[in-house]
C-alpha positions in Angstrom: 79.1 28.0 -52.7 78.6 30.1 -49.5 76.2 30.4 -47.1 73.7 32.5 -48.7 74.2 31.1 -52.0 73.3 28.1 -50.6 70.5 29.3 -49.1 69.3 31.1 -51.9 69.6 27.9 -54.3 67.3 26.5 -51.5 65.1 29.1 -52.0 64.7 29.1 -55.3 63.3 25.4 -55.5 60.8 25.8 -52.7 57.6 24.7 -54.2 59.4 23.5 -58.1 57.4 21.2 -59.8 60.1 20.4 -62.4 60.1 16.7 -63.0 56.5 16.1 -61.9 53.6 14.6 -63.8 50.5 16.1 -62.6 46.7 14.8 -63.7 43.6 17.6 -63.8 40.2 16.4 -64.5 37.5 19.1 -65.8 40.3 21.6 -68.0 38.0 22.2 -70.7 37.2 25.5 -69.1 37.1 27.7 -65.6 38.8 26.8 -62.0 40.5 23.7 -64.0 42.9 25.4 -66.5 43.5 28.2 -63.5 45.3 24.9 -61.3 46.7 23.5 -64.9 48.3 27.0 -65.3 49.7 27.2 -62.1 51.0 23.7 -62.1 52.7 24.2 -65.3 54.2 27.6 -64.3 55.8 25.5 -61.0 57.5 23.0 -63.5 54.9 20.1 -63.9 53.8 18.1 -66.9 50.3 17.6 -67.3 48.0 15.4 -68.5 44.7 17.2 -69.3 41.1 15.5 -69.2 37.7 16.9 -70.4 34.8 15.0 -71.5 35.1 15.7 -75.4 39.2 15.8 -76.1 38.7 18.4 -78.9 37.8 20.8 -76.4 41.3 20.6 -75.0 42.5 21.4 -78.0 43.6 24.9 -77.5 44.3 24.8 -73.7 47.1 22.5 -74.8 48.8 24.4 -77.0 48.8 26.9 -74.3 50.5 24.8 -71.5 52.9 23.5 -74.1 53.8 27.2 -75.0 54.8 27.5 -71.4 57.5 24.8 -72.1 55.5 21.8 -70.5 54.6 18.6 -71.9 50.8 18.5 -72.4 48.3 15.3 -73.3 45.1 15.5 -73.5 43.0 12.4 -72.3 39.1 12.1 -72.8 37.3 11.1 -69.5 33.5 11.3 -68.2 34.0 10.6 -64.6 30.6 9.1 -64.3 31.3 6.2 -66.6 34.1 3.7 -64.8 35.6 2.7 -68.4 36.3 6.0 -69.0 38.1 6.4 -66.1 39.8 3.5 -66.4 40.9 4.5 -70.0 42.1 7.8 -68.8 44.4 6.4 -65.9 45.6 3.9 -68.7 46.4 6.4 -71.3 48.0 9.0 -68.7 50.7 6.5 -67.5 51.3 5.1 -70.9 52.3 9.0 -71.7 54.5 10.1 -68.5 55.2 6.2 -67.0 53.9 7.9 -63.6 51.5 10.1 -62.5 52.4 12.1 -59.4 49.9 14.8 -58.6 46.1 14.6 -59.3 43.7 17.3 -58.8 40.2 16.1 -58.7 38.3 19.3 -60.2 35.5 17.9 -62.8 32.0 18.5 -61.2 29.0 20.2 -61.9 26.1 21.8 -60.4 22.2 21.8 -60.6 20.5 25.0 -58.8 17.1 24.3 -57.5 14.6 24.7 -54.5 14.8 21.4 -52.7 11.5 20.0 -53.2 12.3 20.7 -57.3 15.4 18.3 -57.1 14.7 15.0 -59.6 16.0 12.0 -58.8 18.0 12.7 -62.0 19.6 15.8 -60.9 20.6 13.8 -57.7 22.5 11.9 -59.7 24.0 13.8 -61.7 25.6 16.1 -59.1 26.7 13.3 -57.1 27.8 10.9 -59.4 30.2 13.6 -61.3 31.6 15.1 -57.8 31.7 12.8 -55.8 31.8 9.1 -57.1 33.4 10.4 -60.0 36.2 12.1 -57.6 36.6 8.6 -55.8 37.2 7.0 -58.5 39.4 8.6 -60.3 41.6 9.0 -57.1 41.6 5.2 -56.7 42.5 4.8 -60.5 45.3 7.0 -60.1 46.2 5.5 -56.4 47.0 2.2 -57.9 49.8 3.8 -60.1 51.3 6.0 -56.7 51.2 3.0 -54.5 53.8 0.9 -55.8 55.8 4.0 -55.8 55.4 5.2 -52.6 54.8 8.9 -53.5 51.7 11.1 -54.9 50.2 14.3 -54.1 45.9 14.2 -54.6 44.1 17.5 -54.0 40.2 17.1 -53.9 38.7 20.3 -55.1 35.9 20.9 -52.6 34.0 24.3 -52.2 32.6 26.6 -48.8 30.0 24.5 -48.9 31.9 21.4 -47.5 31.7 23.4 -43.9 28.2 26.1 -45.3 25.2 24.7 -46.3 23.7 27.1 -48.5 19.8 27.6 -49.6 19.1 25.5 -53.7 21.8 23.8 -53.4 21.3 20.6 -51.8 23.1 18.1 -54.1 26.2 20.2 -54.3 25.8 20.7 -50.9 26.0 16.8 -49.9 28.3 16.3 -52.5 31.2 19.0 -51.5 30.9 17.9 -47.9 31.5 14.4 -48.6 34.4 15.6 -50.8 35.6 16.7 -47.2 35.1 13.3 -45.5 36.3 11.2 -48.5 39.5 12.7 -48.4 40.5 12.8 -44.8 39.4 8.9 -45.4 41.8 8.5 -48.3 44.3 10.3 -46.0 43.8 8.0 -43.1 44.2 4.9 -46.0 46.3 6.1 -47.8 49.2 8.0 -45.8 51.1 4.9 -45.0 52.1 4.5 -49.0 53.7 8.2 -49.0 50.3 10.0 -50.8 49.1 12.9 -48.8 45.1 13.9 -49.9 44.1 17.1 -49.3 40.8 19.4 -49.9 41.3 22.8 -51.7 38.0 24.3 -51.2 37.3 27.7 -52.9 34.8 30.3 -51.6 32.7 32.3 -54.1 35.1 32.3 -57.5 32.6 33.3 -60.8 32.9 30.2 -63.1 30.7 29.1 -66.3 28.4 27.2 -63.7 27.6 30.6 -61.4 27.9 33.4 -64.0 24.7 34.2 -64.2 24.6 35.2 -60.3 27.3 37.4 -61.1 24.9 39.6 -64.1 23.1 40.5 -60.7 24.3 43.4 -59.4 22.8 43.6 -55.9 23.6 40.2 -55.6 27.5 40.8 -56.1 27.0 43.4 -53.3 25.2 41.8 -50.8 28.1 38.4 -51.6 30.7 41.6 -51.1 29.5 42.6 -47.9 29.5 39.1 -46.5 33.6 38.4 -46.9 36.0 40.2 -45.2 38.2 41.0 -47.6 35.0 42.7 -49.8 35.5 40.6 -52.8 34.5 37.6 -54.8 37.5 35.3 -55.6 39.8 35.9 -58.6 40.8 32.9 -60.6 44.8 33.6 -59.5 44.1 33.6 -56.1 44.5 29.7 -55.4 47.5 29.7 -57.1 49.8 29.6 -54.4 47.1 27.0 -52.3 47.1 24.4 -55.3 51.0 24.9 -55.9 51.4 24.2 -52.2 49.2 21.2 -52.2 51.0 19.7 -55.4 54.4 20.1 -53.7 56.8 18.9 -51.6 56.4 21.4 -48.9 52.9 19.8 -48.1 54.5 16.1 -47.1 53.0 16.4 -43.7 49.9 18.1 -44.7 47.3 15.1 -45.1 43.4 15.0 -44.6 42.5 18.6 -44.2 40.5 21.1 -46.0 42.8 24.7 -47.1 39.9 26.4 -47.4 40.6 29.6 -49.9 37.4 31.7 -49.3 38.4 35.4 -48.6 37.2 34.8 -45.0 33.3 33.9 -45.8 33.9 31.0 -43.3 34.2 32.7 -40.6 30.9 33.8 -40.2 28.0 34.0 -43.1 26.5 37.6 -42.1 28.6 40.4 -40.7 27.7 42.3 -37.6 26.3 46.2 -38.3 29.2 48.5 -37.7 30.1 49.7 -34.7 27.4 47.1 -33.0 29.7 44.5 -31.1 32.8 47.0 -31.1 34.4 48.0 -28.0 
């Protein structure tokens, strides 16, 4: 083989998956089966989780029709039997687990002084102790092994604070701080954690924002690159997250955003131009 053969063989596996088991919670619908695709395209296995496993159903077929293995495991990651169950069943399947992407969550949209204690706890206990847990479920399996790839999915608002949103809010920007703890922990055992945190992206939870026009446009205005997220666009974060390539990438936040972080209203053209 010659040089550039060489190199191009090189090439060619930068970022493969092949031979790699990876775990995403919350694929019954939205950002979750986007990272499940994207794994799957790179060469990973995966074992697929949703609250009700019949809802999983057809999402499986799918990744198996891209030539992966698929399972699908039934997990509510605010119940710690459940989680426990799931980490059990996923390593009976594969034997290992090497990549988990911590996606499940949910959202409650109110004024402030509306939030219940109950919808405290709902949004909390689903994204963040949920995402704990699950990460230390599936820790104890890496470990041993000395290898495993976690990416916590966070959101903007792990560096915004945005206006009815308080519990997602809190529980995004302690996704941020749990993982560069888990990092810190965690780094010594060959396991790098990461945040992928995703800017404005429509999923089931937001769509209805989306059915307002004038809202769309006034989100537009505030990103640079004058567009919500599309669903393909943290393909190449998650892939990067998952793989290799990211072995001394541990504890930070990729956030995938379109530019909306760097500033939350854009100056009046012309105004501060030189």
């Amino acid at each position: 083989m010659n040089a550039n053969s060489a190199a191009q063989s090189s090439a060619s596996k930068i970022f493969d998956l092949t031979g790699h088991v990876a775990l995403v919670t919350g694929t019954s619908r939205g950002l979750g089966q986007y990272f499940a695709r994207a794994l799957a395209r790179s060469g990973a296995d995966l074992v697929l989780t949703s609250r009700k496993r019949e809802d999983l159903t057809a999402f499986q077929q799918e990744i198996e029709s891209l030539g992966r293995k698929a399972v699908a495991v039934e997990l509510d990651v605010r119940d710690e039997a459940s989680i426990t169950r799931m980490a059990e069943q996923a390593q009976a399947a594969f034997g290992s687990i090497d990549i988990l992407v911590n996606n499940a969550g949910c959202n409650v949209r109110k004024p402030a002084l509306d939030i219940s204690w109950q919808d405290w706890n709902q949004v909390l206990d689903t994204n963040l102790r949920g995402s704990f847990f699950v990460a230390q479920a599936i820790a104890r399996q890496m470990v041993p092994r000395g290898y495993g790839r976690i990416v916590n999915i966070g959101s903007v608002t792990s560096v915004f604070g945005y206006a009815g949103l308080a519990p997602y809010t809190a529980s995004r920007g302690g996704i941020r701080q749990l993982t560069m703890s888990l990092a810190d922990e965690w780094g010594r055992h060959g396991i790098t954690v990461n945040c992928l945190a995703p800017g404005w992206f429509q999923t089931e939870q937001n769509k209805v924002l989306y059915e307002d026009k004038e809202w769309v446009e006034q989100l537009r205005d505030r990103i640079p690159v004058k567009r919500p997220g599309a669903p393909n666009d943290l393909d190449g974060a998650i892939v990067f997250l998952a793989s290799e390539e990211s072995r001394y990438v541990t504890g930070q936040t990729l956030l995938v955003d379109g530019g909306i972080s760097t500033g939350s209203m854009r100056a009046l053209p012309g105004k501060h131009e030189k």
